[in-house]
C-alpha positions as CSV (number, residue, x, y, z in Angstrom):
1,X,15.6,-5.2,10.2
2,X,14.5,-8.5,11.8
3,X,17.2,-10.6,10.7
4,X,20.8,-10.3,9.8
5,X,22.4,-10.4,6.2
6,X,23.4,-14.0,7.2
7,X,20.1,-15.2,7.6
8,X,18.8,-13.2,4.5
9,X,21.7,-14.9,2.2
10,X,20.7,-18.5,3.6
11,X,17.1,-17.7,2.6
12,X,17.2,-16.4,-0.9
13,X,18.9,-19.8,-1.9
14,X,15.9,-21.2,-1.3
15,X,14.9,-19.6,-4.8
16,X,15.6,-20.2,-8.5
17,X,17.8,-16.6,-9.8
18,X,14.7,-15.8,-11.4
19,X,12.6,-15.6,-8.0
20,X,15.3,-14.3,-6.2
21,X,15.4,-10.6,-7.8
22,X,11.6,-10.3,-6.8
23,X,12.0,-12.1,-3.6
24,X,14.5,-9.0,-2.3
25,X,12.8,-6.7,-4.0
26,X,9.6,-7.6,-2.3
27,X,11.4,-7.3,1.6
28,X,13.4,-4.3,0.8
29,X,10.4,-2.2,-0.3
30,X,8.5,-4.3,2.8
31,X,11.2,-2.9,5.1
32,X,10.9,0.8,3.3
33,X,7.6,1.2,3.7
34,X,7.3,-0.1,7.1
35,X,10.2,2.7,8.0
36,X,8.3,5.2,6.3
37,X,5.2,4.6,7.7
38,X,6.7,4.6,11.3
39,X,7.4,8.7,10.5
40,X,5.5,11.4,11.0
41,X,5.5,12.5,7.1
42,X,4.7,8.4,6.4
43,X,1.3,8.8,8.6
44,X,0.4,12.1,7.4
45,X,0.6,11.0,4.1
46,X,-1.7,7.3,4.7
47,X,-3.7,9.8,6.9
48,X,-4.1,12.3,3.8
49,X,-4.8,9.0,1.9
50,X,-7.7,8.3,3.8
51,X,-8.8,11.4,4.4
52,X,-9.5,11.7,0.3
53,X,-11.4,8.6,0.2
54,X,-13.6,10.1,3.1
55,X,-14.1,13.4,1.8
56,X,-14.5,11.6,-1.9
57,X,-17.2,9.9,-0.8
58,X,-19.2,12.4,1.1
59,X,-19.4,14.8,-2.0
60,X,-20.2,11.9,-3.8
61,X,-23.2,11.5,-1.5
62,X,-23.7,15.1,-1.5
63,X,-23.5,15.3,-4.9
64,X,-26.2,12.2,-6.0
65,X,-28.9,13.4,-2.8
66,X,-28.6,16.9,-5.2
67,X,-29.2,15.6,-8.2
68,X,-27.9,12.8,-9.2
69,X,-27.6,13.1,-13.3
70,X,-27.0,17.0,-13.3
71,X,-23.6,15.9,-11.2
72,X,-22.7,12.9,-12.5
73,X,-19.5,14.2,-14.3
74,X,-18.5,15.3,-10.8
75,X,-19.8,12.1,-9.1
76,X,-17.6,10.0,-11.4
77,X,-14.4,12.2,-11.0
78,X,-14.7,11.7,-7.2
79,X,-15.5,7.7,-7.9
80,X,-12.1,7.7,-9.8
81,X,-10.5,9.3,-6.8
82,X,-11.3,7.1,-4.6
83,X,-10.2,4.3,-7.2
84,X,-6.9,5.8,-7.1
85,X,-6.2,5.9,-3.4
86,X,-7.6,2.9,-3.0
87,X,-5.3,0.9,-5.1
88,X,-2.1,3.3,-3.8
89,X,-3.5,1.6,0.0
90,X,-3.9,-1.6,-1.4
91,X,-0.6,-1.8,-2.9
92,X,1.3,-0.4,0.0
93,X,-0.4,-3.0,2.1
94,X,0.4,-6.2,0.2
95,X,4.0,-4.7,-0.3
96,X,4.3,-4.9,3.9
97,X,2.5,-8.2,4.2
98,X,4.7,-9.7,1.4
99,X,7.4,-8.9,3.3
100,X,6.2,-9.7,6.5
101,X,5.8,-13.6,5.1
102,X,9.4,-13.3,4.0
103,X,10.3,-12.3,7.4
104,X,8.5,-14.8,9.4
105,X,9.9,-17.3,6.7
106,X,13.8,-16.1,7.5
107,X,13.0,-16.0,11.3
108,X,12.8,-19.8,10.9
């Protein structure tokens, strides 16, 4: 934690009650996945992440250089895979970032 429960109180006045529920909600999950991410298990499983999307995409390659409409069932399926862990990155990313922006903003 980059600031102390102090500084975290003085900031969320800052926002209506409405805002403030989503406001906390986006620094503690900021904070969780940050932690996470610092462990072994947290890279193994954004490794693994990225690792699908690689191996996705290679069959998918495979797959269309070997006959593209005999395997697009299976070129679709993998398509949809790597839909899937793109959004899970993408999401876990703005989660940190949004919290980071809260940070810098209670730092001040």
């Amino acid at each position: 934690m980059q600031w102390s429960n102090e500084d975290l109180s003085n900031y969320i006045t800052k926002f209506s009650d409405e805002q403030r529920e989503s406001v906390l909600k986006q620094i503690v999950e900021s904070e969780l996945i940050q932690k996470f991410l610092d462990t072994t298990e947290g890279r193994l499983v954004l490794d693994g992440t990225v690792d699908l999307i690689r191996d996705c995409t290679m069959k998918i390659v495979s797959l269309s250089l070997n006959g593209f409409e005999k395997n697009l069932a299976e070129i679709k399926q993998s398509a949809l895979q790597i839909d899937v862990a793109h959004k899970f990155m993408h999401r876990i990313a703005s989660t940190v970032m949004s919290g980071e922006a809260h940070a810098e903003e209670i730092k001040q």
